[in-house]
N, C-alpha and C positions, 0 to 999 in steps of 0.2 A: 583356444577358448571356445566355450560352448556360444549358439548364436544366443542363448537364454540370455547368459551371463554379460553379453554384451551390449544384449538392449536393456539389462536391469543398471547395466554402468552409465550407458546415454542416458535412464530414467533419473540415476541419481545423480548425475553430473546436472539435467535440466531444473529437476527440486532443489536443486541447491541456489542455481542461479533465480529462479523465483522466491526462494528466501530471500537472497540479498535484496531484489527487486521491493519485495515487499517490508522488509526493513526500512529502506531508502523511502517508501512510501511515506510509513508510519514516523519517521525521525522527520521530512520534511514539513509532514501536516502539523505536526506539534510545533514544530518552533515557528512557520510561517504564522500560524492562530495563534500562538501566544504574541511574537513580535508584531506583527498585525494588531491584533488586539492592543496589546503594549502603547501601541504609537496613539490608536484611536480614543483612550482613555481620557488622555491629558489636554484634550480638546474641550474650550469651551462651551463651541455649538454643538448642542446637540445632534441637528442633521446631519453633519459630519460623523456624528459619531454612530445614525440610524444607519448613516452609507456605507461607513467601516463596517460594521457588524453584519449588514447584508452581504457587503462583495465579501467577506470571513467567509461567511456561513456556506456563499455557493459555491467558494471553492476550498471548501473543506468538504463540502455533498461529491464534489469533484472527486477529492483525493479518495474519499471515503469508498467510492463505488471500486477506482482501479483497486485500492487495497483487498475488497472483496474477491475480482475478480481474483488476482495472485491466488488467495485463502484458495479462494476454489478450486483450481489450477493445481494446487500443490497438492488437493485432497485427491485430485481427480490422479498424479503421478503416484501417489502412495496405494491407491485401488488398483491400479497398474502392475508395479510391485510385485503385490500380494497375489497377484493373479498368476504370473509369472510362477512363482514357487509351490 
């Protein structure tokens, strides 16, 4: 095999495991915000319910930045690629 051909197979073997990575991101930010949210609804203090929505919020800011990072990541193996070829 060409050495080309072998670093385009380590590039897509790596985009792939940052897909899953970033999947896993986006499936956990959803169901933790919603189940989160979910539980802080039903509450009848409101402060409780400011607190919920806060600690949501910043670690959905959380999740939200790693899942960028992946996007980027995976943009940056696909410019790789292309370059390759």
């Amino acid at each position: 095999m060409e050495k080309a051909q072998l670093k385009k197979n380590r590039l897509d073997l790596e985009y792939h495991g940052e897909v899953q990575k970033a999947n896993a991101f986006l499936i956990l930010l959803t169901t933790g915000v919603l189940g989160f949210l979910g539980t802080f609804i039903w509450l009848n203090n409101t402060l409780f319910f400011l607190y919920g929505t806060g600690a949501t919020m910043v670690l959905f800011s959380i999740g939200f930045v790693f899942y960028k990072k992946r996007l980027k990541r995976m943009k940056e193996i696909l410019d790789e690629i292309e370059q390759l070829e």
